[in-house]
Structure formats: structure tokens, C-alpha cells
C-alpha positions in Angstrom: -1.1 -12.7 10.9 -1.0 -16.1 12.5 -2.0 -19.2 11.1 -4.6 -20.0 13.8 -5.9 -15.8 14.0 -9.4 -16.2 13.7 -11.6 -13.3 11.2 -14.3 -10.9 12.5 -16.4 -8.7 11.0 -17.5 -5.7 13.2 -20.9 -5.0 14.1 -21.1 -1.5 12.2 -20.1 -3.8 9.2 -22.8 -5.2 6.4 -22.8 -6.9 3.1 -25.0 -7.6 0.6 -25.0 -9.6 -3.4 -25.4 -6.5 -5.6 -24.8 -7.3 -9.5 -22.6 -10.4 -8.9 -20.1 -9.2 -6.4 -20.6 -8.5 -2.8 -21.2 -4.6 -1.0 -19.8 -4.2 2.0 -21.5 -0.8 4.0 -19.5 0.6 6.8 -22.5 2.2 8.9 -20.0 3.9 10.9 -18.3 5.7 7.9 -21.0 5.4 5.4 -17.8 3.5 3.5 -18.9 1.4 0.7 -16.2 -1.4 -0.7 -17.1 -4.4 -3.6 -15.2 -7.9 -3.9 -15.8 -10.3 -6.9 -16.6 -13.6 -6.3 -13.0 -14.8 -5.2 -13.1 -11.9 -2.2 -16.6 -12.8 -1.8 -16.1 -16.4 -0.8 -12.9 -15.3 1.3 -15.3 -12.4 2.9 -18.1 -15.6 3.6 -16.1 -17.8 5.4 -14.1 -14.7 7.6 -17.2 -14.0 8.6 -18.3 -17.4 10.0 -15.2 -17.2 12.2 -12.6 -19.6 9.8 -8.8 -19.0 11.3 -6.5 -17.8 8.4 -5.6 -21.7 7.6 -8.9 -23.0 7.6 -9.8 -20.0 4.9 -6.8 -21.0 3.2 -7.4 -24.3 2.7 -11.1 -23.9 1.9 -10.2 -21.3 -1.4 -7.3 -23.4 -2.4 -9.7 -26.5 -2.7 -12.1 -24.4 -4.3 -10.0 -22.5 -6.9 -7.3 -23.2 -9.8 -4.6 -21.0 -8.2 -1.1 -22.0 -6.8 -0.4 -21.8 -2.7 1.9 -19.3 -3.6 -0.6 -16.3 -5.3 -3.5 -17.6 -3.2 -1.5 -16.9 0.2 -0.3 -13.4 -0.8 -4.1 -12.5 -2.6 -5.3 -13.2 0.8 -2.7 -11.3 3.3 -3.4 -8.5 0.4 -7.1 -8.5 0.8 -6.9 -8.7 4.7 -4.8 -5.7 4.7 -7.2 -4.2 2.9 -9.7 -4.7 4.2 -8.4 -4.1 7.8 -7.2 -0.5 6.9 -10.8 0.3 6.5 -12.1 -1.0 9.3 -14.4 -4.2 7.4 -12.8 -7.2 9.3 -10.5 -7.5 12.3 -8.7 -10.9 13.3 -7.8 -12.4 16.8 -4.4 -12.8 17.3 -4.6 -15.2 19.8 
């Protein structure tokens, strides 16, 4: 994953604020997948097209974490999330 990969969600992908954490729907599967707060935020600004960095820098301003844990929480979650098919990044 490159600094500058930008995040996209696919169009057979929706979310929704259930309960205090966020649903994500895969239409295509009928795959259903939660994130708390932390993977909600990093799920709301993949999905207004933030490159890894700018994400990045936006949850490390926003949360009491170290560069360190936030960087491998979010290459975790992104693997994650791309296995199922909820986000996709350009490369480029």
C-alpha cells in the first residue's frame, strides 16, 4: 500500500450508524461487517477518497494512539476489509 493509494468503496457497498458503530452491507454477497467508532472514522474518510497519509494523519490528530499502533491498526483494518470486498485502493 502506497502512501499516496487513494481508498474506494465499491458501488455494491453500503453503510449505515446502527447502535453506535457503523454496518457495512455487501449487496453483492449479502455480507454484513461492524466497525466501532475508530474503524468508523477510518471507513468515513476512505470513503471521501483520503490517500493512506492523509487518513493517517487525520486519525493520528484525532486519537491518543502512537504512529506506531495507529499505522499497523490501519494496514490491519484495510486488509480486512479488502479480503471482503468493502473497500479497494488505487495504487497509482
Amino acid at each position: 500500500m502506497k502512501l499516496t493509494s487513494k481508498f474506494e468503496i465499491p458501488v455494491h457497498v453500503v453503510s449505515r450508524q446502527v447502535d453506535g458503530e457503523l454496518v457495512i452491507l455487501d449487496l453483492e454477497s449479502g455480507l454484513y461487517f461492524g466497525l466501532n467508532e475508530v474503524g468508523a472514522r477510518f471507513f468515513a474518510l476512505a470513503s471521501e477518497g483520503a490517500s493512506v497519509d492523509a487518513v493517517y494523519d487525520a486519525m493520528l490528530q484525532e486519537y491518543d494512539v502512537d504512529a506506531e499502533t495507529l499505522e499497523c491498526d490501519i494496514r490491519s483494518l484495510v486488509s480486512e476489509l479488502e479480503q471482503r470486498k468493502l473497500i479497494t485502493y488505487n495504487q497509482n
